[in-house]
N, C-alpha and C positions, 0 to 999 in steps of 0.2 A: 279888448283881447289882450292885449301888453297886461294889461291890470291881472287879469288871470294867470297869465307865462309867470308874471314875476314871483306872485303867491305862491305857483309849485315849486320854484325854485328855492322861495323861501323854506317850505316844509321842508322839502327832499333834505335841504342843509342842516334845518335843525335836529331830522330824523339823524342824519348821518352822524351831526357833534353828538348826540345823546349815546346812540351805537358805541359810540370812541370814549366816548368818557366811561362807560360800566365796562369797555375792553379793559380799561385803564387803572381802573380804580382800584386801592390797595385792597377793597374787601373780595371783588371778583375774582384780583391778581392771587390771592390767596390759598381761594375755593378751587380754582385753575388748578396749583400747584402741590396739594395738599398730598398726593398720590406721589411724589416726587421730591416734597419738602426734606433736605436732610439737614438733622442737628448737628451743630458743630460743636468741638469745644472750644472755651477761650483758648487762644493759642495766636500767638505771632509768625506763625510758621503763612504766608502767603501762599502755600500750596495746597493746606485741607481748604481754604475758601474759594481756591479754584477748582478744584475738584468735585465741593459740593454743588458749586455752580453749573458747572460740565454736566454732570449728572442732572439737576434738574433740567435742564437743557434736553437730555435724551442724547447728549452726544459720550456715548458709554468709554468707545474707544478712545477718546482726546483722556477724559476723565484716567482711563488704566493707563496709560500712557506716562501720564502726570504722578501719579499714585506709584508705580515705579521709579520715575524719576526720583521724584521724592525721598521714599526708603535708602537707594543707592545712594544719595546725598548726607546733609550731615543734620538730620535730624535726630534728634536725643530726647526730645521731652517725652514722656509715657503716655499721656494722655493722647499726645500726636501719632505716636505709631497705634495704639490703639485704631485711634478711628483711620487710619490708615490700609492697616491691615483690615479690617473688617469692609473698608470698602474697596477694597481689592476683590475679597473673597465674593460680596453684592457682584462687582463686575462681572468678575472670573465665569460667575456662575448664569448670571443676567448673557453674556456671550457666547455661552456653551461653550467655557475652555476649561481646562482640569485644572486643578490646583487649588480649589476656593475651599474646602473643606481644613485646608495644610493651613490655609491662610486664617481661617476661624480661629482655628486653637489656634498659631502664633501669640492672636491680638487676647484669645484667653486664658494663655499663658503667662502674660504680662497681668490682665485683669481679668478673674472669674466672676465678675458684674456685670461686666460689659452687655450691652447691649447694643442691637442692629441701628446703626441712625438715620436708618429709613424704612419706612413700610413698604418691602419689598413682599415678592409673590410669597404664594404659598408653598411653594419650590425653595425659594432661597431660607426662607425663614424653619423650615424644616430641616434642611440641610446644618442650619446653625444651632439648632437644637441637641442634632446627632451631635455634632462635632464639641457640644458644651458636652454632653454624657461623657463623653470619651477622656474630655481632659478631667472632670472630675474623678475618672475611674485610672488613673495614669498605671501601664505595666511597669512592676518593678522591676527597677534595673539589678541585674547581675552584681555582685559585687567585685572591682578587681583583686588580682591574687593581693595585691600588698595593701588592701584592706582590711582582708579577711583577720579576726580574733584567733592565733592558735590555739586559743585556749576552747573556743567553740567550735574547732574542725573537727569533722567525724570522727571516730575513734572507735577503729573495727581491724581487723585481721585484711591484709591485703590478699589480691588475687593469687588464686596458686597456678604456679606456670608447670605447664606439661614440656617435656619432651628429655634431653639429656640432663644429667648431673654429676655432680661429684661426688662423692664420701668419705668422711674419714672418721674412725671410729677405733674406739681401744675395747677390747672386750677380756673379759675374767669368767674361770670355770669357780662358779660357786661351790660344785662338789667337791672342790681338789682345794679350797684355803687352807685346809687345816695343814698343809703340809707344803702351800708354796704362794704365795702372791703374784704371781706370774700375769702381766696384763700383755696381750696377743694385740700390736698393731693392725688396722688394714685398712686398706685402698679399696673403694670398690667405684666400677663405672654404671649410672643404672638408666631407666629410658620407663617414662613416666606417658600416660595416656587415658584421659577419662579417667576409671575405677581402676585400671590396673597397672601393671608395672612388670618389672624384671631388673637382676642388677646380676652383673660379678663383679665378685671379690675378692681381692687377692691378700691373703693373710700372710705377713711379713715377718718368720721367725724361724728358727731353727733350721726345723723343716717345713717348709713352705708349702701354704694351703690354695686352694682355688674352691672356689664355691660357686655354686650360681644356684639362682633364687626365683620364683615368678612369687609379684605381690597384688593384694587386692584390698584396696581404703572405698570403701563403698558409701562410706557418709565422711561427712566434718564435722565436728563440734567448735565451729571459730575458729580460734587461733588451732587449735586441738584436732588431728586427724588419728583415729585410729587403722592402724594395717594390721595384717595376717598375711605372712610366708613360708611357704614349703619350696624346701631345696634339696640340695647334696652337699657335703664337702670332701674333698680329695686332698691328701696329702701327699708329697711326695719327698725323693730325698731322704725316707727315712735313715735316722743314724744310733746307732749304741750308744752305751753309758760315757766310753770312752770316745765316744766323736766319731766314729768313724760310718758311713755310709756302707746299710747292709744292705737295704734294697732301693731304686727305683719308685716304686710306688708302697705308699707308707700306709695310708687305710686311708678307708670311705664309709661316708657315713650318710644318714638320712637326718634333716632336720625340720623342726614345726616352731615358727617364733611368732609371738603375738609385742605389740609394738605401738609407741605413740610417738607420734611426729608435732613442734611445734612449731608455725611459722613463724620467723623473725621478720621478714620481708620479702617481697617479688623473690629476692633471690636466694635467698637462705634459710634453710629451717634447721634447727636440730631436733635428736630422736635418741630414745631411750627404748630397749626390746630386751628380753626373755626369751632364750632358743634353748628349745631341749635336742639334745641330736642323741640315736642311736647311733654306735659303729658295727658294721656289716663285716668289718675286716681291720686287720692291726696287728703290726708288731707290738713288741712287748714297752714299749713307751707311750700307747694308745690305752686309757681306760674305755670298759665297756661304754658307756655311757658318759653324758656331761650335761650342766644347765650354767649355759653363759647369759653375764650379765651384758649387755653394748650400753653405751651411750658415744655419742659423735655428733657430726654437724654436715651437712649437705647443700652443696651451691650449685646452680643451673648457673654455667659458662655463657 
């Protein structure tokens, strides 16, 4: 009976060493972890050896932990943050936490080679694939202003601003050279909107004018705007040969001017126009008629 007890005892043990040796054994210990294996690279760094260890371990958290620490520390070699970052990003993703995409491209930013150092799911390994697309396809950045070529900035006609302006312009009756050169200052305030407009003007001489105008520039040609105005002009103050003031109001007139404006910038442009005015009324210092030249220059305030 002893003789038999001993024999199972014998088996059961040798069953059991044999069990423990193929636990054991570097070829089993292998196949075991082969799902889990992660490459490292040569490196002195003591933290990617703990990390890939952690990792096959299945302890993810200790691992991120580590891998954190790490980066925060004073690692430098390229090939370390590498696998670093990539196995942050395996973690990140392996624990359902956001951030492992950001972490992809870091590490292939550094290297567009890089590769995963472990056969991770088919979740993570997808995920690192987008994230290669992405940095291969990088959006261009903006260039700052004190970059920029002035020689390659656009080079076009700035915006044209509506609302008030100024004027100032010298204008000449072209029928009347033959017998004076006479150039007629004036001021005028106008009020710009969309296609159209309106100005007065106060013409500065002898006998002093007022005009008022409504305007219409219905296209641009670039720097180039064409206008069309009908107005009136009033003189007043009129005076005799001898100076002296006979009436009040001096004559009036009806005019039609066609006109090109060019802009110099947001705030300034100047303009060249042709007005023919009939007079409706006049003392004897008023011809029937006249065809003034303008040119002048105009600022929005």
């Amino acid at each position: 009976m002893k003789s038999r007890v001993s024999n199972a005892v014998w088996t059961l043990t040798t069953l059991s060493m044999a069990v423990s040796y193929l636990l054991t054994s570097p070829a089993y210990a292998q196949e075991a972890s082969d799902d889990n294996h992660v490459k490292t690279p040569p490196t002195q760094n003591p933290y990617v050896t703990i990390v890939a260890t952690l990792y096959e371990l299945g302890r993810y958290e200790e691992a991120l932990s580590k891998v954190t620490r790490s980066l925060e520390g004073e690692t430098r070699e390229r090939t370390d943050l590498v696998f670093l970052k990539l196995m942050r990003g395996v973690l990140l993703e392996e624990l359902g936490q956001k951030g492992a995409e950001a972490s992809f491209r870091e590490a292939l930013a550094l290297d567009d080679t890089a590769q995963l150092p472990v056969q991770s799911s088919r979740r993570v390994r997808k995920l690192f694939e987008r994230a290669r697309s992405a940095t291969a396809q990088p959006l261009e950045e903006e260039p700052r202003p004190d970059e920029l070529d002035p020689a390659a900035e656009p080079s076009g006609p700035p915006p044209r601003r509506s609302g008030l302006l100024v004027g100032l312009r010298g204008e000449v009756d072209v029928l009347g050279l033959s017998t004076t050169l006479a150039v007629t200052p004036a001021v005028s305030l106008g009020y710009t909107r969309g296609q159209f407009g309106a100005a007065v003007t106060v013409l500065t001489q002898t006998s002093p004018g007022l005009r008022l105008e409504g305007q219409a520039h219905p296209f641009n040609l670039g720097w180039i705007r064409p206008y069309a105005r009908l107005g009136t002009t009033a003189f007043f103050l009129e005076k005799s040969t001898q100076g002296d003031t006979t009436r009040f109001m001096g004559g009036a007139s009806g005019r039609a001017v066609l006109g090109l404006d060019v802009q110099w910038n947001e705030d300034m442009s100047a303009f060249v126009d042709v007005a023919y005015e009939r007079f409706f009324s006049g003392g004897e210092r008023f011809e029937s008629q006249s065809l003034l030249l303008s040119l002048g220059a105009a600022l929005f305030p």
